[in-house]
C-alpha positions as CSV (number, residue, x, y, z in Angstrom):
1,X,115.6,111.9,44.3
2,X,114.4,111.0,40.8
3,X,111.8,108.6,40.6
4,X,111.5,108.7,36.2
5,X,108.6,110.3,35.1
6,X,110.1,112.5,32.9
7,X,110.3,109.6,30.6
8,X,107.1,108.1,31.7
9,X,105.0,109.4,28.8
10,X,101.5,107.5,29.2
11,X,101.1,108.9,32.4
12,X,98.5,111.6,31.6
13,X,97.2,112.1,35.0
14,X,99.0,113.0,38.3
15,X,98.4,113.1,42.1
16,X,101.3,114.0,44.3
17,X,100.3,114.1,47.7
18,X,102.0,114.5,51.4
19,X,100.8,113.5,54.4
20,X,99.0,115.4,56.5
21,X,100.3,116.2,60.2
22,X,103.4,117.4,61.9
23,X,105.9,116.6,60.1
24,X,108.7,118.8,61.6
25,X,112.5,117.5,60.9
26,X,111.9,115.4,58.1
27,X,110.8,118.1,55.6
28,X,112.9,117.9,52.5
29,X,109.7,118.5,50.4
30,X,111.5,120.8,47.8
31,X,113.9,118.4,46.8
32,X,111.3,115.5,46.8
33,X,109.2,117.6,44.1
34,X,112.2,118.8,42.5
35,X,112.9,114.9,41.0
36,X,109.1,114.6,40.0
37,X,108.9,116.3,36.9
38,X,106.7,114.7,34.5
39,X,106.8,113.9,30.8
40,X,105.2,117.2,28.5
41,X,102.2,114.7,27.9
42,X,100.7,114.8,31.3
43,X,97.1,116.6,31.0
44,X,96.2,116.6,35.1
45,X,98.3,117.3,37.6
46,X,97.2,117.7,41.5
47,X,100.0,119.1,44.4
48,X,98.5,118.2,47.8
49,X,100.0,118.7,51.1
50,X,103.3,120.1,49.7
51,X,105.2,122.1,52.7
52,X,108.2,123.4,50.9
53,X,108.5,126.8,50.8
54,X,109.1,127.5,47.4
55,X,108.5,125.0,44.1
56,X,111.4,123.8,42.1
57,X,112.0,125.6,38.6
58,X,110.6,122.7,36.5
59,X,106.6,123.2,38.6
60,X,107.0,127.2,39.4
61,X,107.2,127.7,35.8
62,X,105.6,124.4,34.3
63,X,108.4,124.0,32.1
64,X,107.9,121.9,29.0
65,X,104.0,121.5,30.1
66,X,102.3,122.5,27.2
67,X,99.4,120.0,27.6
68,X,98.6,120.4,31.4
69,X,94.0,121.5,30.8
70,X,94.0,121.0,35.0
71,X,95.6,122.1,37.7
72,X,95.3,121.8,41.2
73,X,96.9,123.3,44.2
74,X,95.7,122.6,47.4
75,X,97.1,122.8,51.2
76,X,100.3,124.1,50.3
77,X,100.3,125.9,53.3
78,X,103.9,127.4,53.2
79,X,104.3,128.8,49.8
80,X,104.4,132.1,49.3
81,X,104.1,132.4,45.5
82,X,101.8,130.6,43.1
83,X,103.8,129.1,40.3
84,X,103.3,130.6,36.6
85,X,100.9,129.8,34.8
86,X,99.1,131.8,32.5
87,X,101.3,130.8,29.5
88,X,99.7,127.4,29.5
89,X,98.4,127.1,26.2
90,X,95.8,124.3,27.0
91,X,94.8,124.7,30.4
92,X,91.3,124.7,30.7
93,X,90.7,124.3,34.9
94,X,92.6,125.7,37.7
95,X,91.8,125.6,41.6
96,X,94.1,127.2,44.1
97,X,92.9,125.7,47.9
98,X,93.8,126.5,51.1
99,X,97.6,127.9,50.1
100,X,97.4,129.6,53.2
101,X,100.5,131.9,53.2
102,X,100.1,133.5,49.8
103,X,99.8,137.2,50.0
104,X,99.3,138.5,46.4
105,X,98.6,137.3,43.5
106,X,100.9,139.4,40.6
107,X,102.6,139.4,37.7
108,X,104.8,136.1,38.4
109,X,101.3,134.1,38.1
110,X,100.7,135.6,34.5
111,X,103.4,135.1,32.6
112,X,102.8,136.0,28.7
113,X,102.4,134.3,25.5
114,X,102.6,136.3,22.6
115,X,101.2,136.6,19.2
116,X,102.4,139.4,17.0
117,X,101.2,142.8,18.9
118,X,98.8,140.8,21.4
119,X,99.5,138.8,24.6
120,X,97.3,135.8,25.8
121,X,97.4,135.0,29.6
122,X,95.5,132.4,30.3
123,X,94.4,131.6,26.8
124,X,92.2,128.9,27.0
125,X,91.3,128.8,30.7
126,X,87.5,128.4,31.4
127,X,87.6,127.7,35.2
128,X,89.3,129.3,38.0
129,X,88.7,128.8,42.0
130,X,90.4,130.5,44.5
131,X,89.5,128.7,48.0
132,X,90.5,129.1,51.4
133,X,93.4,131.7,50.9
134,X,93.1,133.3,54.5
135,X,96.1,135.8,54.0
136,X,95.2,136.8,50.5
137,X,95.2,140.6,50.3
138,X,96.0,141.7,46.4
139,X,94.8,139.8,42.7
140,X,96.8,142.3,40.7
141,X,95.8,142.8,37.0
142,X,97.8,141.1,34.3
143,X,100.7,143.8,33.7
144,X,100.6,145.5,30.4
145,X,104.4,145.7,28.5
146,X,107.2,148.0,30.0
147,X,106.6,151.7,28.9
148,X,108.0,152.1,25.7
149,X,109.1,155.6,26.7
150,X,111.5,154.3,29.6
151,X,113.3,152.2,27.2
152,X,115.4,154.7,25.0
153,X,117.8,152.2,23.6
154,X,115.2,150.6,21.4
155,X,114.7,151.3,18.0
156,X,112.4,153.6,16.7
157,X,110.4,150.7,14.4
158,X,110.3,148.5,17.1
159,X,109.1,151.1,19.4
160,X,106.0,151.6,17.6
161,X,105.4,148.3,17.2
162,X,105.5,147.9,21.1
163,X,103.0,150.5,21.8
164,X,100.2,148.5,19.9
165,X,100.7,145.7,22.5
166,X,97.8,144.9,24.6
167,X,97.2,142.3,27.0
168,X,94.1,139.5,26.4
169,X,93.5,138.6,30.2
170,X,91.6,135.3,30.5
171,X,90.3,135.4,27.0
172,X,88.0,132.6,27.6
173,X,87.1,132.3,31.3
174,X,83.5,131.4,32.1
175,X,83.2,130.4,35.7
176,X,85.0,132.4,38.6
177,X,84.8,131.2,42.0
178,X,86.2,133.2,45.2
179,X,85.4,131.7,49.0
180,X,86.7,132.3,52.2
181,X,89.4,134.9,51.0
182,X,88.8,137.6,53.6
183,X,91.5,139.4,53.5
184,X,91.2,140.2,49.5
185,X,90.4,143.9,48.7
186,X,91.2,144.1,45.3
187,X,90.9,141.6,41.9
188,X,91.4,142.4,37.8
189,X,88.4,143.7,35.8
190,X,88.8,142.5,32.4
191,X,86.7,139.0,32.6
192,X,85.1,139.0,29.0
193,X,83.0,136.0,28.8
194,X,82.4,135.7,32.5
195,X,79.1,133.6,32.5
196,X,79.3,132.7,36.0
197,X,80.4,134.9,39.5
198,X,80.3,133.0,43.0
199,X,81.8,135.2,45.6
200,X,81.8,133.6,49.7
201,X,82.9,135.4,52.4
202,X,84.8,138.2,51.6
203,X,84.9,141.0,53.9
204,X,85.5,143.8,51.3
205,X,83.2,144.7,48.7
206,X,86.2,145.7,46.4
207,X,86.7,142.9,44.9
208,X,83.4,142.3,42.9
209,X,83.3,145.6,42.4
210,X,85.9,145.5,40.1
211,X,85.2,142.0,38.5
212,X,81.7,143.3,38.1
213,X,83.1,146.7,36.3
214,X,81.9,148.2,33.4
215,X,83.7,146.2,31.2
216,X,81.6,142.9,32.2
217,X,78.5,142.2,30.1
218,X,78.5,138.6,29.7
219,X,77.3,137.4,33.2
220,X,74.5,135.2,33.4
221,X,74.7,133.7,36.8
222,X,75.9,135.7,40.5
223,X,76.1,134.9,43.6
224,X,77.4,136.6,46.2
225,X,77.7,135.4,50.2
226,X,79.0,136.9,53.3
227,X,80.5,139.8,51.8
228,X,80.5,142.7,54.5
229,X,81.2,145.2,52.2
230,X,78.7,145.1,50.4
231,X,75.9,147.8,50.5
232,X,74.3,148.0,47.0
233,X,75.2,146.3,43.7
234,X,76.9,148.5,40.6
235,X,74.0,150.6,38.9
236,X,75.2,148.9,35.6
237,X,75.1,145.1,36.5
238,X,71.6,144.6,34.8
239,X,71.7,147.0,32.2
240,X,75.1,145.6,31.1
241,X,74.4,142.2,31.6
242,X,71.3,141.5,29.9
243,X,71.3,137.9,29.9
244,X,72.0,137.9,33.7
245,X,69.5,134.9,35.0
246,X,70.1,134.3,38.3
247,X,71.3,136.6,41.1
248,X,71.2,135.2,44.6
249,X,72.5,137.3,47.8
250,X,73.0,136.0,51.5
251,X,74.7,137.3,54.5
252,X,75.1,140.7,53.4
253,X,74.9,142.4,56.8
254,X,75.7,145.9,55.3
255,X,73.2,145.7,52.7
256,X,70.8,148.7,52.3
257,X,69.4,148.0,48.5
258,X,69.6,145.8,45.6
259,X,69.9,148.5,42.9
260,X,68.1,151.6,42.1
261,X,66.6,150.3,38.5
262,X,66.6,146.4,37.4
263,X,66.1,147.9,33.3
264,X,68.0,145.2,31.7
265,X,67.1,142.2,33.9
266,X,63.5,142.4,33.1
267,X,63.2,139.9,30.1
268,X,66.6,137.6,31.7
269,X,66.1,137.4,35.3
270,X,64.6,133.9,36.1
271,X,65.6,133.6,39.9
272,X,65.7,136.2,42.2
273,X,67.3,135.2,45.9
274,X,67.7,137.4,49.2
275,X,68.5,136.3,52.2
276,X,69.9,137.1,55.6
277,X,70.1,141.1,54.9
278,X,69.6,142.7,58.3
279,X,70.1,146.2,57.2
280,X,67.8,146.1,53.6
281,X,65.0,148.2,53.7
282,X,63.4,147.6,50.0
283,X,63.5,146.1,47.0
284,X,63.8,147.9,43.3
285,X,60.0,149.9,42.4
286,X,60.2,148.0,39.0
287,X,60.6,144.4,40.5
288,X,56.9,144.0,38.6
289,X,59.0,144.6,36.0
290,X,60.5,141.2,35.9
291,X,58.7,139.3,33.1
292,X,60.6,136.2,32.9
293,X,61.2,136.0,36.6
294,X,60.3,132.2,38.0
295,X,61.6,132.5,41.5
296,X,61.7,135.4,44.2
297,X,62.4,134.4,47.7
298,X,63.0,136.8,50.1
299,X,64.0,135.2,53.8
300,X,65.5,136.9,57.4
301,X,65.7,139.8,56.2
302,X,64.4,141.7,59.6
303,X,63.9,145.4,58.6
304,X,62.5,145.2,55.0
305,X,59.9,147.1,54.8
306,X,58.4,147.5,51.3
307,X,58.3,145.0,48.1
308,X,56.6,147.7,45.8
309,X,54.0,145.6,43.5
310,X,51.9,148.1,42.1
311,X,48.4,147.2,40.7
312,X,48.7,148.1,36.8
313,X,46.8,146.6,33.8
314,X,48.0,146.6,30.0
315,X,45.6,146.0,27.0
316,X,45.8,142.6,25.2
317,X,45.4,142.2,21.4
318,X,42.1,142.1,21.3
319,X,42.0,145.1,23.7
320,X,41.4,143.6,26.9
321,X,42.7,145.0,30.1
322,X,45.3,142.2,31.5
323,X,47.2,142.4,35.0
324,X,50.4,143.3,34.4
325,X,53.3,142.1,36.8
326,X,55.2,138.7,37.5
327,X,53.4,136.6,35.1
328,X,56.0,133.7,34.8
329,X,56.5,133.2,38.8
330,X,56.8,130.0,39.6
331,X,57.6,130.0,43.1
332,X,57.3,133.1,45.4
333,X,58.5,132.5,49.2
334,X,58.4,135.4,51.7
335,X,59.5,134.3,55.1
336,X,60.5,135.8,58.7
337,X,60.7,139.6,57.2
338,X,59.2,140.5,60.7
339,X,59.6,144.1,59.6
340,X,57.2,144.0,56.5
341,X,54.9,146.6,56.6
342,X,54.3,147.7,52.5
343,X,53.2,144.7,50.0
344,X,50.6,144.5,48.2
345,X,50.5,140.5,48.1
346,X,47.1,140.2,46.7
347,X,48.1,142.0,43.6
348,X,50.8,139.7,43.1
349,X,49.1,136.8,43.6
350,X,46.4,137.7,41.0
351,X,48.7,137.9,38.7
352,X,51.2,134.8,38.8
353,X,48.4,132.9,40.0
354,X,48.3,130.9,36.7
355,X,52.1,129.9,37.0
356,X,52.1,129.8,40.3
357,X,53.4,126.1,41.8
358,X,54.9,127.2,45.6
359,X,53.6,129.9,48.1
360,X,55.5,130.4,51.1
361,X,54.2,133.4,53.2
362,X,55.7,133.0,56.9
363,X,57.2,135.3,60.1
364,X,55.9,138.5,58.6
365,X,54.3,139.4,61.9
366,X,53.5,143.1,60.8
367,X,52.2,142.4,57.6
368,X,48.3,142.7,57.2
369,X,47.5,139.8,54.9
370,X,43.8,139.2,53.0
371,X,43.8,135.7,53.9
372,X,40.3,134.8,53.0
373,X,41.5,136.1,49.3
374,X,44.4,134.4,49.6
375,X,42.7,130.9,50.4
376,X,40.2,131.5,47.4
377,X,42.2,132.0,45.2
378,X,43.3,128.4,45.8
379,X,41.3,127.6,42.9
380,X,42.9,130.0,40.8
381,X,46.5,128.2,41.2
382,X,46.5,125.1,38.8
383,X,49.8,124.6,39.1
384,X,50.2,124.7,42.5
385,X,52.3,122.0,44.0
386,X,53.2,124.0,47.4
387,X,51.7,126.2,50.3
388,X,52.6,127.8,53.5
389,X,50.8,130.9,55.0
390,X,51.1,130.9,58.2
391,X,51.3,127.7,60.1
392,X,49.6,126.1,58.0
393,X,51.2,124.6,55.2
394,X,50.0,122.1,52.1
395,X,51.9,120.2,49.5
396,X,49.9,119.3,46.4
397,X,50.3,116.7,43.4
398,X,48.0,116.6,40.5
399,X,46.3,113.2,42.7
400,X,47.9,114.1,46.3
401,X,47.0,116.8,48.8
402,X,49.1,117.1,51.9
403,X,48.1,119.6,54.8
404,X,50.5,120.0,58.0
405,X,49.9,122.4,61.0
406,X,45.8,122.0,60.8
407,X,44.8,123.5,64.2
408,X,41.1,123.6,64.7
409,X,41.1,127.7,64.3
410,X,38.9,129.3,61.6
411,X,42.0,129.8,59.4
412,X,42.8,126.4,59.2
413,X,39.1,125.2,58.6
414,X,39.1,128.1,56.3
415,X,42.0,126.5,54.3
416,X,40.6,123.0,54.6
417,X,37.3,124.1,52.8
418,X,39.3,126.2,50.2
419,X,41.3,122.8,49.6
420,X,37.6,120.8,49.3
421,X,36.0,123.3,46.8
422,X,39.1,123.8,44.4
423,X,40.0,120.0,44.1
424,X,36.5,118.9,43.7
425,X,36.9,119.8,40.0
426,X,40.2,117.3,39.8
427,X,41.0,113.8,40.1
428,X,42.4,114.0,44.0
429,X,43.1,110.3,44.9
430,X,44.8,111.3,48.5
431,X,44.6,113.8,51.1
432,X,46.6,113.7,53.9
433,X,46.0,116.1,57.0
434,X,48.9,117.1,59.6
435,X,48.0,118.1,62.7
436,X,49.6,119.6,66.0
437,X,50.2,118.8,69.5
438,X,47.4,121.4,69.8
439,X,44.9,120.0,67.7
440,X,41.7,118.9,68.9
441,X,39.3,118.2,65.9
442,X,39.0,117.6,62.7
443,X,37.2,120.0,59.8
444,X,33.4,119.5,58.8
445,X,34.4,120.1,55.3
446,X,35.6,116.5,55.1
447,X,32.6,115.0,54.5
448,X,31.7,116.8,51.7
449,X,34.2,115.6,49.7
450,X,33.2,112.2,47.2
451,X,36.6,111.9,45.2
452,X,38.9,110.7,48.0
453,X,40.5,107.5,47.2
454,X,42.6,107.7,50.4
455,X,42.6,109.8,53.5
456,X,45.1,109.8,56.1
457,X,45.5,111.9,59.5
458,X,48.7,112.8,61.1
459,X,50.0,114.1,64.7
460,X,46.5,115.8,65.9
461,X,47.4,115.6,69.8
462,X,44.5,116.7,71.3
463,X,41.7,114.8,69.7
464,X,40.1,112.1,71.7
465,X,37.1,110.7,70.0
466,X,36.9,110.9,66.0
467,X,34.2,113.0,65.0
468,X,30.8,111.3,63.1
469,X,30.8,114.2,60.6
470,X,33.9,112.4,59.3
471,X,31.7,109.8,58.3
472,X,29.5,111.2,56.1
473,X,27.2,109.4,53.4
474,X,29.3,110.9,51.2
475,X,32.4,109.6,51.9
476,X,33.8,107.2,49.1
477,X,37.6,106.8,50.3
478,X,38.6,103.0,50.4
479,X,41.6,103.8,52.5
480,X,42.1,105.5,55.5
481,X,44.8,106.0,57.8
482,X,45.2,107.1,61.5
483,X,48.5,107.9,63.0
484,X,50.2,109.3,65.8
485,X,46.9,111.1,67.7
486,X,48.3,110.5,71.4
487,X,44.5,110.9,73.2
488,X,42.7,109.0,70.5
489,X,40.6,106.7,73.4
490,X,37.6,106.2,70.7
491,X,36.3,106.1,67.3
492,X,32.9,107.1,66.1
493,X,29.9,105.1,66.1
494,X,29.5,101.7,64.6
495,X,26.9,103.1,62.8
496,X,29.3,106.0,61.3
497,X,32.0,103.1,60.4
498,X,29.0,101.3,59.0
499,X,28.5,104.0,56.8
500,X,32.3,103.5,55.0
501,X,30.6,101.4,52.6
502,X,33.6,101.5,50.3
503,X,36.4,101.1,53.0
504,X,38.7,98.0,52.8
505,X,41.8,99.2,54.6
506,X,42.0,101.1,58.0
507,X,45.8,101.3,58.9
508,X,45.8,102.9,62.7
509,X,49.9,103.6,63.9
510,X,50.6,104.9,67.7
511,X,47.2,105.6,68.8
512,X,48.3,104.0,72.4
513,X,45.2,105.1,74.0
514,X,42.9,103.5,71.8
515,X,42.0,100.1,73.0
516,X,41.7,97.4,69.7
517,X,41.3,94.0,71.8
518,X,39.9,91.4,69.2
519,X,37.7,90.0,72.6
520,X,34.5,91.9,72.9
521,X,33.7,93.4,76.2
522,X,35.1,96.2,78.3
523,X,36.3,99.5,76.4
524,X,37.5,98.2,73.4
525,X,36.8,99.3,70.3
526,X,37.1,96.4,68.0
527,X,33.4,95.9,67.1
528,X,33.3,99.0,65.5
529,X,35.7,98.2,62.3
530,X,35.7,94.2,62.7
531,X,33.5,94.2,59.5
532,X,36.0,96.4,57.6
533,X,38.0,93.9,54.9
534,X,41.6,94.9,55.9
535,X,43.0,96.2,59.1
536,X,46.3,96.8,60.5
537,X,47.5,98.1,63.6
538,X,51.3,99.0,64.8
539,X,52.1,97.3,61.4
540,X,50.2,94.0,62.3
541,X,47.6,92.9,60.6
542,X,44.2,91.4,62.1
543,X,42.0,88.4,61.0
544,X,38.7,90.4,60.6
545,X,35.1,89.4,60.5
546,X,34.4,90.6,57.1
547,X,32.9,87.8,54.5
548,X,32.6,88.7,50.1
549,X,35.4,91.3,50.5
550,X,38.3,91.4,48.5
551,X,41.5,92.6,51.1
């Protein structure tokens, strides 16, 4: 079959793709591909689907394809080899999916191209994935030349000459990819200007142990997920790769620690992710160290039991005694660590407190926490945009407060005050309260607050009458909704409504119990916010009594 596009030189990108399915006695696949070979122009070329067993000579060895920069291989499920490649002068992007029946990748996929005494594999490539490879068991190095010594017939000059020879492995790679390759226990070391590792499920810990060698100091990004083998990173990793920024780790069941030392990391490392780690115990002593770090978030990791944060103090230029510690944080999220029994919390919250924009402190049942400091120093967080401790959890804006889980326990009344006192220095224009199925009441601290623009309440199940205290003289919020508070039969007193004096809207949503008949008479409610400019109920709004009111 030849279908032309040798001579087909515009075509510059190309998609050659077989059906997925059973296709069983009508397989001539090989011979198919064998009559495609494009024109030297072509810059992408994708195989999908291809069930030959081997490729024809013209794609196993990209003849003539000088100017391929992308390549991809994908569901080539009975292939054995992957083609050559690595004397592809231009090729910038490579991604090998789901060839499910390659072994080992060797010395075929290399190939060489040479420049006096040095050989370039891979010369320009920048990008390589390797996806879905379920029988993959070897990524060999790129072979050096025969031994000169083996080869007696050669000439003395040329002999020397051959000893100089050295191979420039992937001269230019950036961004290395490995998922769901199991079975691999063993890839190259020489990467020099990895910038970015992402390793999924691998069972053995081999192979990023030898891409992250001793030879790698360029990596700035790494993440590693679902490897089994893994029980501690290389010693080296920071201190070689000093602009490392990012590290995030998930799924390591065999984990036990991070690293003994983070020197290196502590004027790089930005974000700091752990996660999933049943058998992890602690986290480096100098994590304090971390100057630059924005992000920690530890999660389900069940028998963690110390986060050393020690309370130390540095002098200042003008020789004042400053907290040292995580002065950059940004966000700091602790969750279900059920086994936490060594932090010294407050300490770290003094002293990110400034940067500080999300707090997540959840599940860590046998951690003794200061919560009253921790709610004071609400006031001490300007930044803050986020908070969970406990149940009870707030989102803030610089002109919107949102608090969900309010029960009617001194915690949450506790928090609810905190919230009162450190935005009544700021503009707040909303506030919006999230109760439970559980809650039955509402806190006293709300009517002590004058900058309210708009208030709404959420999901408190249990409260049946809304309280007066709500209503204080105080109050200045024009807007106020009511939503979803199941046993809500009755509001307060026509006198507290009365007292709303700048109220023009009252929206009121699935309050089924609460009876808002326009007639008077009988239990209904009406009369009590008929005066009130704008109302709407279920999304429908009602003629009201109100007169002089702009609605």
């Amino acid at each position: 079959m030849r279908a032309g596009l040798l001579q087909k030189s515009n075509i510059l990108e190309l998609k050659l793709s077989w059906r997925v399915g059973n296709r069983e006695g009508e397989n001539n696949d090989e011979s198919v591909l064998g009559g495609l070979q494009p024109h030297p122009n072509l810059k992408t070329l994708q195989i999908s689907g291809f069930k030959g067993k081997s490729f024809p000579s013209w794609f196993s060895k990209m003849s003539g394809l000088n100017n391929l920069t992308e390549i991809r291989i994908e569901r080539c499920k009975e292939c054995e080899q992957v083609p050559t490649l690595g004397h592809l002068p231009h090729l910038k992007n490579l991604y090998l999916v789901r060839l499910e029946n390659v072994k080992s990748i060797g010395s075929s996929f290399y190939g060489s191209r040479s420049s006096n005494t040095r050989i370039a594999v891979f010369p320009a490539l920048e990008r390589l994935e390797l996806l879905n490879m379920s029988k993959l068991t070897d990524w060999l190095e790129a072979e050096l030349m025969p031994n000169i010594e083996l080869m007696p017939n050669i000439a003395t000059e040329n002999r020397r000459v051959s000893q100089e020879l050295v191979v420039a492995a992937f001269p230019c790679l950036e961004y290395l990819k490995i998922k769901d390759c199991r079975q691999l226990t063993s890839a190259p070391s020489h990467f020099p200007c990895l910038k970015e590792l992402h390793i999924f499920q691998v069972d053995s810990g081999l192979p990023l142990a030898s891409i992250c060698g001793i030879k790698l100091n360029s990596l700035e990004r790494l993440t590693i997920d679902g490897v089994e083998g893994l029980k501690c990173l290389p010693d080296w990793l920071f201190r070689n790769n000093q602009n490392l920024s990012k590290l995030k780790i998930c799924d390591c069941p065999n984990l036990v620690h991070l690293v003994p030392c983070l020197e290196g990391g502590r004027t790089a490392l930005r974000e700091l992710w752990v996660s999933y780690c049943s058998k992890l115990r602690e986290l480096p002593d100098d994590l304090h160290a971390l100057s630059a770090l924005e992000i920690l978030s530890i999660s389900s990791c069940p028998n963690l039991k110390s986060i050393p944060y020690p309370h130390e103090t540095h002098n200042d230029d003008d020789g004042e005694q400053l907290l040292s510690g995580l002065s950059c944080l940004r966000r700091l999220s602790i969750t279900y660590c059920r086994g936490l029994t060594d932090f010294a919390i407050e300490n770290m919250i003094e002293s990110c407190a400034p940067s500080l924009e999300k707090l997540e402190l959840f599940e860590l049942t046998s951690l003794k926490m200061n919560t009253g400091m921790l709610v004071g120093s609400l006031q001490e967080m300007p930044r803050l945009s986020r908070w969970k401790i406990g149940d009870v959890e707030m989102k803030m804006t610089s002109k919107q407060w949102t608090v969900y889980g309010l029960t009617h326990d001194t915690y949450s009344m506790t928090v609810v005050g905190a919230i009162m006192k450190a935005s009544s220095t700021k503009s707040l224009c909303r506030l919006e309260l999230h109760g439970t199925k559980h809650s039955g009441g509402l806190p006293d601290q709300l009517q002590h607050h004058t900058g309210v623009f708009e208030l709404r309440l959420w999901g408190f199940g249990e409260i049946e009458e809304l309280p007066e205290c709500l209503f204080g003289n105080n109050n200045t919020f024009s807007v106020l909704y009511i939503q979803s508070c199941k046993k809500l039969h009755r509001l307060a007193s026509k006198e507290a409504m009365l007292r709303l004096t700048n109220l023009t809207h009252l929206f009121i949503d699935n309050c089924r119990l609460l009876n808002l008949n326009t007639k008077r008479g009988g239990d209904s409610e009406w009369h009590k916010i008929s005066h009130i400019p704008r109302v709407t109920v279920d999304g429908r709004r009602i003629r009201t009594n109100a007169r002089g009111k702009k609605s």
